[in-house]
C-alpha positions as CSV (number, residue, x, y, z in Angstrom):
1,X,15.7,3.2,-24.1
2,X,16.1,2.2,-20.5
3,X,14.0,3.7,-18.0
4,X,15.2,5.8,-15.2
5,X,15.6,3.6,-11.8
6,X,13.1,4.2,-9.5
7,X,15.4,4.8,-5.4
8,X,12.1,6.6,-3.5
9,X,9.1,5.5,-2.8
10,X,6.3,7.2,-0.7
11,X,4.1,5.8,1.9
12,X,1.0,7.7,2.6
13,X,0.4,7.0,6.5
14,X,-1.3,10.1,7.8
15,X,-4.9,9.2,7.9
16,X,-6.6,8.2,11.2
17,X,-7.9,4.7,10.7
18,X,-11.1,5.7,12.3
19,X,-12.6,2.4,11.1
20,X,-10.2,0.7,13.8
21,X,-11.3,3.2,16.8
22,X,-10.4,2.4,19.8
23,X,-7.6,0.1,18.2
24,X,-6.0,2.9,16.6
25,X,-7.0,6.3,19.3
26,X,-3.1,6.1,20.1
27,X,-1.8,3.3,17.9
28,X,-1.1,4.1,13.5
29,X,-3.4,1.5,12.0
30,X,-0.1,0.7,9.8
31,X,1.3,-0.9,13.0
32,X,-1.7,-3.2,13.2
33,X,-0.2,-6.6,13.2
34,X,-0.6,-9.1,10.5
35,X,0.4,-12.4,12.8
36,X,3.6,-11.0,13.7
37,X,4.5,-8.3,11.7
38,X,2.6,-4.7,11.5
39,X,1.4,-3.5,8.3
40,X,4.0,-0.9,6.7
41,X,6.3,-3.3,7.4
42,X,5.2,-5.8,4.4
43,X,4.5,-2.5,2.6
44,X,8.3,-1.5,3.3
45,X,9.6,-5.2,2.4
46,X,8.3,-4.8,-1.2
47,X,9.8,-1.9,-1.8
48,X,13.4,-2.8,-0.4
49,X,13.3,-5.8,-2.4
50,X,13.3,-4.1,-5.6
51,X,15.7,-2.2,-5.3
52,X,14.2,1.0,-3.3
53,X,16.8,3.0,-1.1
54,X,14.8,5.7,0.3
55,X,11.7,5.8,2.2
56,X,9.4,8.7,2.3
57,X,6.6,8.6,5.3
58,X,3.8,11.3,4.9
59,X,2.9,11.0,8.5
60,X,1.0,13.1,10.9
61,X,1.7,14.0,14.8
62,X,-0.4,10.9,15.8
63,X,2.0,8.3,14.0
64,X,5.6,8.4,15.5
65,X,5.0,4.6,16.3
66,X,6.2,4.3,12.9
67,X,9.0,6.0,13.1
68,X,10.3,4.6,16.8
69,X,9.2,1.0,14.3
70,X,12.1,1.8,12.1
71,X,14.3,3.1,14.6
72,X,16.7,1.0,16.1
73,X,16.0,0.0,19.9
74,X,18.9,-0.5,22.1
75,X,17.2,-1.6,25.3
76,X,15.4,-4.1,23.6
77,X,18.4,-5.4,21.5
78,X,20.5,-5.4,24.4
79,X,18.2,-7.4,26.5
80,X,17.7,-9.9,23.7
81,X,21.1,-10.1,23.4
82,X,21.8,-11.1,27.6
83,X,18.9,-13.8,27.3
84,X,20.5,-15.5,23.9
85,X,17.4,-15.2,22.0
86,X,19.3,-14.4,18.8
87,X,16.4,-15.1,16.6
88,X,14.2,-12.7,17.7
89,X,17.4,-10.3,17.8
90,X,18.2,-10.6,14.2
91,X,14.0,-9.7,13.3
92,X,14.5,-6.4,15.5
93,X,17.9,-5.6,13.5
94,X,17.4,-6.5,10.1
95,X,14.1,-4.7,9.8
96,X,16.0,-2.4,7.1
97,X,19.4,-3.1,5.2
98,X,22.1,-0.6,6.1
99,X,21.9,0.8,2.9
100,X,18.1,2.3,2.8
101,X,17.2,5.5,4.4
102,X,14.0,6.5,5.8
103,X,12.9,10.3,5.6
104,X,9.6,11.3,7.3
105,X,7.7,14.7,6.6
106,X,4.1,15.7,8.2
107,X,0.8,15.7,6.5
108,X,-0.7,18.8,8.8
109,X,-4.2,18.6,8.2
110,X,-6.0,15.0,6.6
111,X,-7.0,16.3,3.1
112,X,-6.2,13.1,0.9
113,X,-4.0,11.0,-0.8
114,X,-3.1,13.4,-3.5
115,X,-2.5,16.3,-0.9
116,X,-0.6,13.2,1.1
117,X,1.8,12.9,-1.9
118,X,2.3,16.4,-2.5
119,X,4.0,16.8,0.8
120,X,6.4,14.5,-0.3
121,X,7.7,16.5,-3.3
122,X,10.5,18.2,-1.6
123,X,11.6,14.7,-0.5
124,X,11.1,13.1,-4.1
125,X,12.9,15.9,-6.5
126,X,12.8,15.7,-10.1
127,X,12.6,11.9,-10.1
128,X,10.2,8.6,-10.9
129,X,8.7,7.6,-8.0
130,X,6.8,5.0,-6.5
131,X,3.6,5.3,-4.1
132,X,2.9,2.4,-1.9
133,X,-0.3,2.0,0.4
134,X,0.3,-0.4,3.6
135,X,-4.0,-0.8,3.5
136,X,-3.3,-2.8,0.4
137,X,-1.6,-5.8,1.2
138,X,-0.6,-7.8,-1.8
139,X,0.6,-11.7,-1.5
140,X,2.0,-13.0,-4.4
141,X,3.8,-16.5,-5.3
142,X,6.1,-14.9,-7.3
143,X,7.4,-11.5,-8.2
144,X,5.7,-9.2,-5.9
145,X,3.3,-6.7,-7.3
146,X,5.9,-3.8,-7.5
147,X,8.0,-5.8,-9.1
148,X,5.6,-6.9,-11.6
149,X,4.9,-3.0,-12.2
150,X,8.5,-2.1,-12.9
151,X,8.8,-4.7,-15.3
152,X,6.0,-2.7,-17.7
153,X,7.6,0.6,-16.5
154,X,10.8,-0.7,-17.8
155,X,9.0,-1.3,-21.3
156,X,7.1,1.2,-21.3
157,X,8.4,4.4,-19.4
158,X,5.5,7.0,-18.1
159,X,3.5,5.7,-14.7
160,X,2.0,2.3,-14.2
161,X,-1.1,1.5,-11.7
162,X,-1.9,-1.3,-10.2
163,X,-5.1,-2.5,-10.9
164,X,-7.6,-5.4,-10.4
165,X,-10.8,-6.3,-11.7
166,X,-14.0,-5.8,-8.9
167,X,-17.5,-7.4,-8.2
168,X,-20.1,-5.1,-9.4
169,X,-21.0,-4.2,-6.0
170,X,-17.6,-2.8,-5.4
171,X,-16.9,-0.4,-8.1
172,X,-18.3,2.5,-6.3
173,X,-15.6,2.0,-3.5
174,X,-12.9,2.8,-6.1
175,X,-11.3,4.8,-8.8
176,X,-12.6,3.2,-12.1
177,X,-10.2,3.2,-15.4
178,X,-11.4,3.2,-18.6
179,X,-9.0,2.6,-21.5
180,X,-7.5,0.7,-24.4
181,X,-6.1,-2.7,-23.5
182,X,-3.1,-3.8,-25.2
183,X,-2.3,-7.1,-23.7
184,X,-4.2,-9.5,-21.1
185,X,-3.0,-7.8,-18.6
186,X,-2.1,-4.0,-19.7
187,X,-4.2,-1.6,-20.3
188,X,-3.5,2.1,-21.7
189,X,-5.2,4.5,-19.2
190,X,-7.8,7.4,-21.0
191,X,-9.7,8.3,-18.3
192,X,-10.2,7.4,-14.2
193,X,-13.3,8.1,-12.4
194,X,-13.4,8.2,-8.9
195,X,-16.1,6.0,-7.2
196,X,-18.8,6.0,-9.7
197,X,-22.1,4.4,-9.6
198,X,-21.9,0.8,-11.1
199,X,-24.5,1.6,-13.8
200,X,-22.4,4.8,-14.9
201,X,-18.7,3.0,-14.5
202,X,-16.9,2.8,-17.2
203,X,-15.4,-0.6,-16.5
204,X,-14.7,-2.6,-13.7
205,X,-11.4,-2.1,-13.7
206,X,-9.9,-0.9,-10.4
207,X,-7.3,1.2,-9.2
208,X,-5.3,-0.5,-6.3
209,X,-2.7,1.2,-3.9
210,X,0.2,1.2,-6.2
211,X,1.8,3.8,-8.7
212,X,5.0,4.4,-10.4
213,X,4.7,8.1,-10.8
214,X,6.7,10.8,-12.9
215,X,7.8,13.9,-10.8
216,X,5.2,15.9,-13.2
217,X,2.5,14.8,-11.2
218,X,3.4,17.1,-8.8
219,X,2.1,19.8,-10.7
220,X,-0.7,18.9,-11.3
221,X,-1.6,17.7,-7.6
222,X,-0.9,21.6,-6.8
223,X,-2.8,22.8,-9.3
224,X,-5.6,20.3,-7.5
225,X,-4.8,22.3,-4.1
226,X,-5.8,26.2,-5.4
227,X,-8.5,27.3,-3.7
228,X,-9.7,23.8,-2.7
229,X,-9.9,23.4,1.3
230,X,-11.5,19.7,0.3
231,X,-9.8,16.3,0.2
232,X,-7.6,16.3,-3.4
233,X,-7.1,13.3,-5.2
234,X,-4.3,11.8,-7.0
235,X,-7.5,10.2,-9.4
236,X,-8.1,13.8,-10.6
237,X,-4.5,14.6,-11.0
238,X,-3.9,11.1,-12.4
239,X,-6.3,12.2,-15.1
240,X,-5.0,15.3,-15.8
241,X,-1.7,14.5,-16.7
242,X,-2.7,11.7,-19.2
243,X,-2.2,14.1,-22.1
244,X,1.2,14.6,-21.2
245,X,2.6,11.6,-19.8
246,X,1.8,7.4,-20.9
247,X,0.1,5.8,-17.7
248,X,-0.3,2.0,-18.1
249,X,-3.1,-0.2,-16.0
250,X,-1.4,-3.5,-15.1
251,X,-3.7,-6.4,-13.8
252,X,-1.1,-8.1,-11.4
253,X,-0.9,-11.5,-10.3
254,X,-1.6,-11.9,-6.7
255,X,-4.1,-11.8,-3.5
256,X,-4.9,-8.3,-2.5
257,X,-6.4,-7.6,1.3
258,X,-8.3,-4.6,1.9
259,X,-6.5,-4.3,5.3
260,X,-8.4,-0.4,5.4
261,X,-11.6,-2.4,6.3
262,X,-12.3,-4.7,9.3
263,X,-13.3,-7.5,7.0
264,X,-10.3,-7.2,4.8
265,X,-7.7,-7.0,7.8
266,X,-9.2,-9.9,9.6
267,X,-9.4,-11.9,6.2
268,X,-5.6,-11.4,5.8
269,X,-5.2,-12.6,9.0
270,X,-6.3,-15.8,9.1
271,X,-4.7,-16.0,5.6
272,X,-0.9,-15.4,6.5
273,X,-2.0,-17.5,9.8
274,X,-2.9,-20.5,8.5
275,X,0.3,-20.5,6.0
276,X,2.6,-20.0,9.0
277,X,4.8,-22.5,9.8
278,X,4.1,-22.5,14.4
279,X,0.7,-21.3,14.1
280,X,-0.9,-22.7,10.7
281,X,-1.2,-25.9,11.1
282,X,-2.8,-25.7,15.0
283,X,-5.1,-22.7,13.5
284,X,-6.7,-24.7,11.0
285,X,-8.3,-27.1,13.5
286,X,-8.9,-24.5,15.9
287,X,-11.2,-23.0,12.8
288,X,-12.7,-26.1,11.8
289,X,-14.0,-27.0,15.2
290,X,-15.6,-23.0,15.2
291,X,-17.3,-23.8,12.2
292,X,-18.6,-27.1,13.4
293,X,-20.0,-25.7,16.6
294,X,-21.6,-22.8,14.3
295,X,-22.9,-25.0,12.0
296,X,-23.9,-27.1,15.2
297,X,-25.4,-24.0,16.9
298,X,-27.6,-22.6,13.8
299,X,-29.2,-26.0,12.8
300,X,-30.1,-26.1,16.9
């Protein structure tokens, strides 16, 4: 039976990226720039290039940067325009086809990514969703992850997660699935705990930042918020609504960057860098003569 087509997705972008301070005092850390390009924007791409129409930003009062992003910017275009630099005019443009729409609805107090989602109900209706989180950056060869996910949320209908396999010394940095595998790289979800202790994980099989979600979830995210003044998360309401709805673990194929962590951003940095086309090839020698005066410098 075919699967309802997923049109929104939600893009949690409310929290403060204190690990970035003073980068991101007046800045969203989703507009930190990858090369060229700032970091909801890859987020966005996926999303449009399966098929998604609408975009859903749970912001906060600290992040119209993303908005005026989207926007269109007559000033600029216009001055682009009188010096010929048509290039750069069609990337300011064609950030977002004609036919998606972008909604954007405040998070007014950080309390989580469950509690981010929630605020998006309104927005989302009675509909399958997907989540997208622009701290994950996924490259892929291929199909991109989301794509990969929809293809086992065609087959399978109820929610998919995106998931990925971690070090030992990781797990307790993530939410932790346990569950039945059915193929090499499926797994049928029982049970996700959120950051546990390595010796007391159940796997190490990781959740990564993104979901296809039923609308159902909603209830139980609310349920998550009575009488709880504390962060909610979607881990706890993920879990509860296992009984009710099918949610599938898929391992995708691809590179994921941690871009919520200075390591992780400045790792995915160098990585789209050096496969640039301008700046790649220049970069690489610039890093191998570093690494020759470090080596240089240490053995002195």
């Amino acid at each position: 039976m075919p699967q309802p087509k997923i049109k929104k997705a939600v893009f949690p972008v409310a929290g403060l990226g204190t690990r970035f301070l003073p980068a991101t005092k007046a800045n969203p850390k989703e507009i930190l720039p990858i090369v060229d390009k700032p970091l909801i924007q890859y987020a966005v791409e996926e999303a449009i290039s399966v098929g998604i129409e609408e975009l859903i930003f749970v912001t906060s009062s600290a992040k119209r940067a993303i908005e005026d992003h989207f926007d269109r910017n007559a000033e600029l275009e216009a001055h682009l325009q009188k010096t010929n630099k048509l290039e750069q005019l069609a990337l300011v443009k064609d950030i977002l086809p004609e036919n998606v729409m972008c909604a954007y609805i405040r998070q007014s107090e950080p309390r989580g990514l469950g509690h981010a989602i929630l605020c998006a109900r309104s927005l989302v209706g009675d509909e399958p969703f997907a989540v997208l989180l622009a701290d994950d950056l996924i490259n892929t060869q291929g199909k991109n992850c989301l794509a990969q996910m929809l293809e086992i949320y065609e087959q399978e209908g109820g929610q998919v997660i995106a998931a990925q396999q971690v070090a030992e010394n990781q797990i307790e940095k993530y939410g932790i699935i346990s569950g039945e595998r059915s193929s090499d790289t499926v797994t049928k979800v029982q049970h996700i705990v959120e950051k546990p202790s390595p010796d007391k994980a159940p796997s190490n099989l990781a959740v990564t930042g993104r979901y296809i979600l039923q609308p159902q979830i909603f209830d139980y995210l609310a349920k998550a918020t009575e009488g709880c003044s504390s962060e909610i998360q979607l881990t706890d309401a993920l879990t509860a609504s296992l009984s009710s709805t099918p949610t599938f673990a898929y391992e995708f194929t691809g590179q994921r960057y941690d871009c919520g962590s200075k390591l992780g951003y400045v790792q995915a940095t160098l990585a789209y860098a050096m496969r640039d086309a301008e700046i790649g090839p220049e970069l690489k020698d610039i890093l191998h003569a570093m690494l020759a005066e470090e080596q240089t410098r240490r053995a002195g």
